[in-house]
Every structure is written in C-alpha cells, then in structure tokens.
C-alpha positions in Angstrom: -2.9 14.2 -13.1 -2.0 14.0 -17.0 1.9 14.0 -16.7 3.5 10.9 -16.4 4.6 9.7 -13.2 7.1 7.5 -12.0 6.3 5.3 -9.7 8.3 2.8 -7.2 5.9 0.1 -6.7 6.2 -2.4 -3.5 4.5 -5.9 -3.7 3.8 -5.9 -7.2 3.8 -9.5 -7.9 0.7 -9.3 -4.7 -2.9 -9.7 -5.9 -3.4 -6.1 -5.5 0.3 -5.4 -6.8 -0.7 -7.2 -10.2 -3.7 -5.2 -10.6 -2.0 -1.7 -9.9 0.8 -2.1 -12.0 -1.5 -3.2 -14.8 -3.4 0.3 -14.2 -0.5 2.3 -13.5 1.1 1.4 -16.8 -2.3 1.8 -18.9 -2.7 5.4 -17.5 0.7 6.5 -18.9 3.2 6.2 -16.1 6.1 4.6 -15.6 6.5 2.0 -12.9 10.0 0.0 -11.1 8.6 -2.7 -9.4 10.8 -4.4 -6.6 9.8 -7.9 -6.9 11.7 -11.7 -5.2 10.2 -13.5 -8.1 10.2 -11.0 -11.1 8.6 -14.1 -12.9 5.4 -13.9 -11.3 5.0 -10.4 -12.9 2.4 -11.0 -15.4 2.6 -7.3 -16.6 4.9 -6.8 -19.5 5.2 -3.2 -20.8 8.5 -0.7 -22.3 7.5 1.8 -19.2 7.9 -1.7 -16.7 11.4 -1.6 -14.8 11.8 -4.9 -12.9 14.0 -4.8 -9.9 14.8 -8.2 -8.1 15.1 -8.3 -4.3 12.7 -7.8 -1.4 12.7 -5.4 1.4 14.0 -7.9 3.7 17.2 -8.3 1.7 18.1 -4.8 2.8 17.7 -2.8 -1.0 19.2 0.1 -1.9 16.8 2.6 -1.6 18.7 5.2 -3.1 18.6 3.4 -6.3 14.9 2.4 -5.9 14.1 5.7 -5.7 16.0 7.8 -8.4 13.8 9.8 -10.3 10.7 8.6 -8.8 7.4 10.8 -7.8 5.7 8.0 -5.6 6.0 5.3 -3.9 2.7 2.4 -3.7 3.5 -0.7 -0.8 1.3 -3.3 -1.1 3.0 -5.9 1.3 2.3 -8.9 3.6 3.9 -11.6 5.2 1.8 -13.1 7.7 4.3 -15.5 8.5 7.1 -13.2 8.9 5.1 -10.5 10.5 3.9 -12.7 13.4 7.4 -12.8 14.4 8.3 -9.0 14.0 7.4 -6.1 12.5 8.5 -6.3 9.4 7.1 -3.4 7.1 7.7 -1.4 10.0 11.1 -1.8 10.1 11.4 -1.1 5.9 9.2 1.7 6.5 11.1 3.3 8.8 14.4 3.7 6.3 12.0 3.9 3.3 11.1 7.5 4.6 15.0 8.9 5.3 15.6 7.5 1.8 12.7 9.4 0.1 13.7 12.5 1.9 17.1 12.3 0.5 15.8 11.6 -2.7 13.0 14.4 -2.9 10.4 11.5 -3.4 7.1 13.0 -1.4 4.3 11.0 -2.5 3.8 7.5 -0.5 0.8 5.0 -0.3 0.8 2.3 2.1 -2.2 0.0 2.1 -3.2 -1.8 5.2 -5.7 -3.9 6.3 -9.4 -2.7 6.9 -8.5 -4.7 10.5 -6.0 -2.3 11.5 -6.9 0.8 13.3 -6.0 4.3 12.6 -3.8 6.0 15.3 -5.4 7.1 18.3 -8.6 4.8 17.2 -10.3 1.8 17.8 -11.9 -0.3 15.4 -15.4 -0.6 15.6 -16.8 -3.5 17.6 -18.0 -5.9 14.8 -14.5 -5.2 13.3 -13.1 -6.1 16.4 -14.8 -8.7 16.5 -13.7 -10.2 13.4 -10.6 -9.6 14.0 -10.1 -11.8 17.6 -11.8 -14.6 15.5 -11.9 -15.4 12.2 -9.1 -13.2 11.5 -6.6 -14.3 14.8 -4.3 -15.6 12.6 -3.5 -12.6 11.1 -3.2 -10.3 14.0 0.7 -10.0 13.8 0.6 -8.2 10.4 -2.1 -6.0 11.7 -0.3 -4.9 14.7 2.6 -4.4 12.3 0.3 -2.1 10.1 -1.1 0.1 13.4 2.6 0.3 13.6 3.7 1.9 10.4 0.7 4.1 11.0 1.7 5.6 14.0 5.2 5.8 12.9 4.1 8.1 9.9 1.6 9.8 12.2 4.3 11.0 14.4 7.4 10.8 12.4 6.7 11.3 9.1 4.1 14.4 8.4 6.5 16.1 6.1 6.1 13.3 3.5 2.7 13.0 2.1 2.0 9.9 2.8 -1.6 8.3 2.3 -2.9 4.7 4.0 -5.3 2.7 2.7 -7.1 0.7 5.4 -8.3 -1.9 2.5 -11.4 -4.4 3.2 -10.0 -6.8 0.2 -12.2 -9.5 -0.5 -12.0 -12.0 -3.8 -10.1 -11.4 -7.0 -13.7 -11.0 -8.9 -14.9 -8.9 -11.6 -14.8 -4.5 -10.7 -18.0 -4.3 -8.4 -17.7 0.0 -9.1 -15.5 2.4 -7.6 -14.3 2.6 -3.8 -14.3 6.0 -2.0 -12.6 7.3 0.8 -14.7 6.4 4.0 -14.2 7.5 7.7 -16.9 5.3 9.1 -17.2 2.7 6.6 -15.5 -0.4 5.1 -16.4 -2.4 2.2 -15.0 -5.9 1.4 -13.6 -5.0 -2.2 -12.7 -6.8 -5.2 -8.5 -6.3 -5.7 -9.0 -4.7 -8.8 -11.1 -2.0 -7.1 -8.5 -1.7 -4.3 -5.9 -1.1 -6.8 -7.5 1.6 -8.8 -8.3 3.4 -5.3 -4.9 3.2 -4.7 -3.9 4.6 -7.8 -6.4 7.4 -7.5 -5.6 8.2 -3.6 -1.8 8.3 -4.4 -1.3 11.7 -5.7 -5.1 12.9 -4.2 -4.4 15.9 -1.9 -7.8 15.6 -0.1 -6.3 12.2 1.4 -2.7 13.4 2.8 -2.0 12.1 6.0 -5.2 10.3 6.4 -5.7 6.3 7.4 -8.9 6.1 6.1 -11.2 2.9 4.8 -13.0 3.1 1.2 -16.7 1.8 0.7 -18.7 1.3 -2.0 -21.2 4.2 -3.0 -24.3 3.2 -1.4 
C-alpha cells in the first residue's frame, strides 16, 4: 500500500491512538482525528485534521467520513462502559454512515480479554479476566458486543478486530502478527503499527484475531 490513504482515526489522543497517528502520518497518509481534548494530541503534521467531539456527543458521521478510505477505533471508557454499551452503540451507526459514504475499510481494536464470536477465551484468559481484570469486564462485554454485531450485521464492510494484549508504553519489543491461538502482552507502539498494517491487510477481513510476538 504506497498511495496515500485517508484515514478517520477514533481515540487518537489514547495511548495507542498517539502512537498510530504518529505512524499513519510518517507513512504518507492523511489522518482526521475525532478527539474531546484536541490538546492532548501531541502529533502535529500539515496531513493532521483535528476534529473536536467524541462519539458520545452524537457526531456527524457524514462529515467524519468524507473522502475517507478507513476507519481505526481505538476507544475505552471503562467507566462509561460498565453502565452500557457504549462503542456498541457508535458502532452500530458508524457502519450505515460508512455505507453511505463508500468507506469499506474499518479496524476496531479490542481487548485480548474479549472473545471472538462463537468462542470462549481460553481458561487462563478467563481466568484473568474474573480476577485481576473484574473491573474491566463491562468494556469487554461491550467489545464481544461490537464483535458479534459486525459478525452478523456488518460482513459487507471489511472490517478487521484486533483482540490487543496491550501491556506498558515501553520501547518496540519487534513486530506483532496475527495469532489464532496466541496473545502477547505488547508494547502500544507495537499495537499501533499492527493496526496500521492489519487495516487495509486482506488476509485479516472479517477476522477477531489476537497478535503475538514471533517466537
């Protein structure tokens, strides 16, 4: 992928967010990032488009997405997401909107906590996840959520998820690949250039996978 690519980028101003913009904008394309706080944005660059407003202030997606190839969500809100499901809910009028725009490409990362449709998570994960990660279980139930949505809804769009083990905002520790079986507990930096890579990789359409580490 050598052409420049505009990209509509959700939860940039995220650890993850900070890091894929970065990337995106040193590769060449061209990014509108829907940010609450634009300030936090530490990414300043000609190709940059700052939008302000969250996708709980109802956007206007039309807008969002003129012109765009992809769209990149990055969000979470444990707070707000033990209380509903609130990327769900965005999710589920993102897609109309990119249909009436013509937009196809969509990543959505989720946590390495949430299962795939129609799966279970293996028992250590499960096991982590009714412990130490409790707290958090609203905002994976809202990501098994958007999954099945786009599972069942959404299979003319070709959408991409990212089940993401993110760990520590370290130093690159190599390059995550797309794993069935396996998760590894990645540096952001290495979550956003999978995500960058996986967005416009046709081997990954319609697939919830993990990414590891090459062993």
């Amino acid at each position: 992928m050598s052409e420049q690519q505009r990209l509509l980028v959700l939860g940039a101003t995220g650890q993850t967010g900070q890091h894929f913009t970065r990337l995106a904008l040193d590769a060449g394309h061209a990014v509108r990032a829907l940010a609450r706080t634009p300030e936090k944005l530490r990414a300043r660059h000609d190709d940059l488009e700052v939008v302000r407003g969250s996708i709980t202030d109802d956007p206007d997606l039309d807008a969002l997405l003129d012109g765009v190839d992809g769209v990149v969500a990055m969000l979470g809100d444990v707070a707000a997401q033990q209380e509903r499901a609130v990327n769900t809910e965005f999710v589920r009028a993102l897609v109309p909107a990119m249909r009436r725009s013509g937009t196809q490409r969509f990543l959505y990362q989720a946590g390495g906590l949430s299962a795939g449709p129609g799966k279970r998570l293996a028992p250590p994960l499960w096991v982590v996840r009714r412990t130490i990660a409790r707290s958090y279980d609203g905002q994976h139930r809202d990501n098994e959520a958007v999954m099945r949505y786009l599972d069942q809804e959404a299979r003319d769009i070709s959408w991409v998820v990212h089940r993401a083990g993110i760990g520590s905002d370290g130093p690159s520790r190599g390059e995550l690949r797309r794993s069935e079986h396996w998760i590894s507990i990645g540096t952001f930096v290495d979550c956003a250039a999978y995500n960058l890579r996986a967005l416009f990789d046709e081997t990954a359409v319609h697939t919830c996978d993990g990414s590891a580490y090459r062993r």
